[in-house]
N, C-alpha and C positions, 0 to 999 in steps of 0.2 A: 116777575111774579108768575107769569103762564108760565115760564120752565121750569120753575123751581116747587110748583104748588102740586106738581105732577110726579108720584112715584114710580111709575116703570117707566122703563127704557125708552119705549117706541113710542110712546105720551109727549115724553120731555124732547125724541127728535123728529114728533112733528111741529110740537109746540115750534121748539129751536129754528127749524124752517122756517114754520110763518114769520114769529121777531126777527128770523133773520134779512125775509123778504124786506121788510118794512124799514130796518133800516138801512138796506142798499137804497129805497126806493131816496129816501134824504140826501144817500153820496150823493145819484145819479143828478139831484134838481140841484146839490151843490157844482155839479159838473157842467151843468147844462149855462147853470150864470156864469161860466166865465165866459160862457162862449156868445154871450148877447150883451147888447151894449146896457150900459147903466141909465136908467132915466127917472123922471123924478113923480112918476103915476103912482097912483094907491093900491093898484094891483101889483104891480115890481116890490113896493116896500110890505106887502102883504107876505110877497114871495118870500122874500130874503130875511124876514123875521121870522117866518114862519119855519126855513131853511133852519138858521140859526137855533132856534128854539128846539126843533126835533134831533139836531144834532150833538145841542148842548145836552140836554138830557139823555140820550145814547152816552154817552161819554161818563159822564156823572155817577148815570146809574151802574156802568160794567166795571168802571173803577174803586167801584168799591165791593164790589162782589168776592168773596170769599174764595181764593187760591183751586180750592178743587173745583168749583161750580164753574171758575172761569176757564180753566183745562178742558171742559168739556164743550162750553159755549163757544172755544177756540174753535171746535173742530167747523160752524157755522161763520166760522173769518171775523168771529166779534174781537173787539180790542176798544179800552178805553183810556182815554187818558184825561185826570182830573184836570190838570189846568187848562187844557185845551175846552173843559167842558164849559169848567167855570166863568172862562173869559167870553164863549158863545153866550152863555145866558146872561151875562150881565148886559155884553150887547146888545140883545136882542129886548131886555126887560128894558133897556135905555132909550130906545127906539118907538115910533107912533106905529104901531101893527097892532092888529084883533087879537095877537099871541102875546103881545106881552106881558099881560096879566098873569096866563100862564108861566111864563119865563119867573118873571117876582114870586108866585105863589112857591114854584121848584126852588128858589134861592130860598126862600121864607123857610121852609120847612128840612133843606140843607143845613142853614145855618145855625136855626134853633132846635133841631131834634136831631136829623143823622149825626151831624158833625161832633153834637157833644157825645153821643153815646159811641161814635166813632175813637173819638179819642180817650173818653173811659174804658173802654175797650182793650183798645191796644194801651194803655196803661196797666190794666188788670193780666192781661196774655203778659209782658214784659214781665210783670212782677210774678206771673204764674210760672215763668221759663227758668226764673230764678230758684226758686222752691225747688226747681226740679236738677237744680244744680248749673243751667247755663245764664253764665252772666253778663253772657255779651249782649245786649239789646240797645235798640235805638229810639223809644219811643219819644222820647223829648221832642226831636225832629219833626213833630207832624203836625203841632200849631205854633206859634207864635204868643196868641192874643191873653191867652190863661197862667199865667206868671206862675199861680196857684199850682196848676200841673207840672211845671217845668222844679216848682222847690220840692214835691214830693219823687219827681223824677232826679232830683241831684242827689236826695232821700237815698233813693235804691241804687245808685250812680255810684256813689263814697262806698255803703256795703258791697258790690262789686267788687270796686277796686279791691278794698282792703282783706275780702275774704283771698282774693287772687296776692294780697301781698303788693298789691302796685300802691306804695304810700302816698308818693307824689301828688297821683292824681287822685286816690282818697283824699288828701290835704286840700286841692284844691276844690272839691266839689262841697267836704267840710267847711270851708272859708267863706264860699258864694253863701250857703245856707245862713251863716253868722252875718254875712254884710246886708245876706236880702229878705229873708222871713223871720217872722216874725212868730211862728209858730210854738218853739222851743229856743230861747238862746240860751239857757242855760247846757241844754245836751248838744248844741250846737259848738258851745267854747269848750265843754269838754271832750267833744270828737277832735276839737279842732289842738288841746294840750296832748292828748294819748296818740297819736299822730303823729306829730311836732317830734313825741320822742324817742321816734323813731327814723328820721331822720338826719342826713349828715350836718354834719356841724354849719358845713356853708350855704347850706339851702337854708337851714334856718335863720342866718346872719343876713343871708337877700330877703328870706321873707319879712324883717325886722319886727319878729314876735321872741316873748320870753314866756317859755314854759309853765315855769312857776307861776308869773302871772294871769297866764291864762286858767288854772287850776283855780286859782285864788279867786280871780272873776265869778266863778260860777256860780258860788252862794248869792252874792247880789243879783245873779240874774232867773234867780226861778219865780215863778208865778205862784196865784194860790188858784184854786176852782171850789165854790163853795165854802171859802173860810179855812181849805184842808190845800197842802202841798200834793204836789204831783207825785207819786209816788218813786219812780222813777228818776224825776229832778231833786228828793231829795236824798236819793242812792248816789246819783252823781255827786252832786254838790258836798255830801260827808267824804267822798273819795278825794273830790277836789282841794278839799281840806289841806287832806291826809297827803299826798301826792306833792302837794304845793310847798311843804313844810320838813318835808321827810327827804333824807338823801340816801342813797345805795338799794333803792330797788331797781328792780331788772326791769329795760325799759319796755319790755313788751308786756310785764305785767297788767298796766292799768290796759289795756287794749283787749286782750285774753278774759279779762275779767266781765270788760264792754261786751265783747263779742259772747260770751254762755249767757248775759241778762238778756240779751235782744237773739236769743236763740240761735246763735249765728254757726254753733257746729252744727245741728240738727238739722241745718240747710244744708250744708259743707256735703252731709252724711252718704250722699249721692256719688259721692266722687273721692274716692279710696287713697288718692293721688296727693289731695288739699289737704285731706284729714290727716296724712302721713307726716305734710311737711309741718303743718302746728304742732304737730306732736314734738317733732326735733327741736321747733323753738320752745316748748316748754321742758324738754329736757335739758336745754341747755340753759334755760331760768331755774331747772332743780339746782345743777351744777353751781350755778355762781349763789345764789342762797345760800348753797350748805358750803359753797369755801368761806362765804361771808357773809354770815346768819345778821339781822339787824336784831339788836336788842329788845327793842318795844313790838313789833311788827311780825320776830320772825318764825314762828309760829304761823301765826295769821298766813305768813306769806308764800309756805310751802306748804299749808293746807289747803292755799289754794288751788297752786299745782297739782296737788295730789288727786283732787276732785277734777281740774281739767285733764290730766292725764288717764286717768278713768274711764271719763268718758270718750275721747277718744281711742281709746283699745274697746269699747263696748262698739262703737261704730264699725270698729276694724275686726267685729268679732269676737277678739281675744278676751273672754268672759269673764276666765278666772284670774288673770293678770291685771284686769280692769275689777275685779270684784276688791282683791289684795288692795288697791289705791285707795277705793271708798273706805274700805276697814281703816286705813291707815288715818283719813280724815276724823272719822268718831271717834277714833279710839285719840284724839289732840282733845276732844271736844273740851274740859276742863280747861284745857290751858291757851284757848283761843281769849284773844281782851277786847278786838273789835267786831270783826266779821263774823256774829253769831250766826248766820245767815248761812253759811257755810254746811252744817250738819244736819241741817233742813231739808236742804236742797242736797246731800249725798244722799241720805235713806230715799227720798225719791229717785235718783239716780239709779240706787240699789234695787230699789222696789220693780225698777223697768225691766232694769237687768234682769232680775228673777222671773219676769213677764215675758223677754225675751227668750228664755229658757225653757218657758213651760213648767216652771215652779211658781203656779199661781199661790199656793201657798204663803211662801217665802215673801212671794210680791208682796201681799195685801199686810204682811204683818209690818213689813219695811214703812211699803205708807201711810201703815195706821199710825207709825213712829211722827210723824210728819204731825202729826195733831197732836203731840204730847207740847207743841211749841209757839209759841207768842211772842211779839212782840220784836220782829227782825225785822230785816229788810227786804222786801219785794214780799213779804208774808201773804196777801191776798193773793198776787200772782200764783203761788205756790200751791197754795191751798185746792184753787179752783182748780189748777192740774192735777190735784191729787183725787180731788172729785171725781173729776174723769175719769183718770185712769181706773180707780176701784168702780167705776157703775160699768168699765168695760170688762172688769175680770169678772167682775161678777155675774153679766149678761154670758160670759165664755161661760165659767159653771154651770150657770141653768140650761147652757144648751147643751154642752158634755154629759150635764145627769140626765137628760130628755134620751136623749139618743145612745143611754146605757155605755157609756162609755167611764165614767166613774162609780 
């Protein structure tokens, strides 16, 4: 805290010196006991509790200190390492010395305040790294004891994998979630059928699950809150229905569908590369629909595409070719029989687009469209995004006409 409480330079490297002084001064007396014999007086075990205890806490504290602060406090030969700290103070709090009290209080206030906020933490950075389009993290890794954090970590684990296209291991962190929280099983059996179907025929036969079943499961497993269904779980579970019972959709349908509820290209949107290769898998779900349209569904089912396809040319820029897809979704709107939900969620789509343009105009009329509509699926969802969006064009106007620009 003297290094860091200090903002200039020549502050923080006198600070640096002193703490630096002070914990040499700890090596030096760890250095000194190897070199004198062990004995069993109150002044030895004062020592070497006391050793312990300044060293445990040295450790502890540089260990956890933030990557650039510890680059700097390098240059002073600091270095810490947690378990070497850990296991000093547990020593030394184990121990009859004047210091151990101290040692318990530094574990006391480790265990019950850093540690947790340590690990909320690098759960929050993890999940922050993702939004920013990297999905490699490790934060699961850094307890044990909080099961709680390790299912919201398998959580962001599966959307990893599966925005990357790795199923396998989407599957399997979908599977854990279904065997071990308790949280959602309903969205949990349905991550774990939309998955399933997309994988080869023999991994499924090792993993001895059936699709359908799993689809079909879902409805018995959602919750209520308040007397009222999840919203969510019961988007899934109409899907799981429908999926469970239906044959000749394209298997990455139900997943494309999963991934735009839980906003999954709008993450993706970062990285030109992802957004490209979803694109070719729903081209090539246009393709097999329109050689093999389904009777009851197929409508519904290339309106959906046409709206994911959409949006990713909006991501990729491509405005007017992503504008053509939206149009192409309204202009079904009549003849959609399930997924009203559909033309909801394009004019907002639309509405962006035209925000992304600079045709605030255009935008606000798209999402006032958004309020001509009741009674769909994820409608609250929707709604409250369309709230926003209009109170941000509309804060844009009032600053455009301030500064005479319209």
């Amino acid at each position: 805290m003297s290094c860091i409480q200090n903002e200039s330079m020549l502050a923080f490297l006198k600070r640096g010196i002193g703490v630096g002084l002070s914990y040499q001064i700890y090596k030096d007396c760890q250095q000194v006991l190897t070199q004198i014999s062990d004995n069993q007086s109150k002044a030895h075990k004062h020592l070497v509790g006391g050793i312990k205890f300044g060293l445990g806490a040295f450790n502890l504290m540089l260990s956890l200190m933030p990557p650039r602060t510890l680059k700097l406090l390098n240059i002073f030969g600091y270095s810490g390492d947690r378990e070497v700290g850990l296991a000093l103070l547990h020593e030394s709090a184990s121990e009859n010395h004047i210091n151990n009290i101290l040692s318990l209080l530094t574990l006391l206030f480790y265990y019950n305040y850093i540690y947790v906020v340590f690990v909320i933490f690098k759960f929050f950075h993890a999940r922050s790294s993702m939004l920013k389009g990297d999905f490699e993290n490790e934060c699961i890794f850094t307890q044990n004891e909080w099961k709680q954090v390790h299912h919201l970590c398998y959580w962001e684990f599966m959307w990893c994998h599966i925005l990357l296209q790795d199923w396998r291991q989407a599957y399997h962190y979908a599977n854990l979630l279904s065997q071990h929280s308790r949280w959602s099983k309903a969205i949990y059996m349905y991550s774990k059928a939309i998955i399933l179907a997309l994988l080869p025929s023999d991994f499924v036969k090792s993993a001895s699950e059936d699709m359908n079943s799993l689809f079909l499961k879902v409805e018995s497993l959602k919750i209520k809150f308040l007397g009222s269904s999840v919203p969510i779980e019961k988007f899934v579970a109409e899907k799981g229905q429908c999926y469970g019972t239906a044959i000749g959709w394209f298997t990455a349908q139900p997943l494309l569908e999963f991934i735009y509820a839980w906003s999954g290209f709008r993450v993706m949107s970062k990285k030109n590369e992802l957004i490209s290769s979803w694109l070719s898998i729903i081209n090539k779900g246009e393709d097999l629909l329109q050689e093999n349209p389904h009777k009851e569904y197929g409508t519904d089912d290339i309106s959906l595409l046409n709206l994911l396809k959409g949006l990713c040319l909006k991501h990729l820029g491509k405005y007017s070719r992503a504008e053509y897809y939206f149009n192409r979704v309204i202009q079904k709107e009549k003849l959609l029989k399930y997924d009203h939900y559909l033309v909801p969620y394009t004019y907002y789509e639309l509405g962006i687009l035209h925000y992304l343009k600079g045709d605030y105009a255009r935008a606000t009329k798209n999402l006032d469209n958004v309020r001509n509509y009741k009674d769909y699926s994820m409608e609250a969802r929707l709604q409250f995004r369309t709230h926003i969006a209009l109170e941000q064009i509309a804060k844009e106007n009032d600053l455009n006409t301030k500064c005479g620009f319209v």
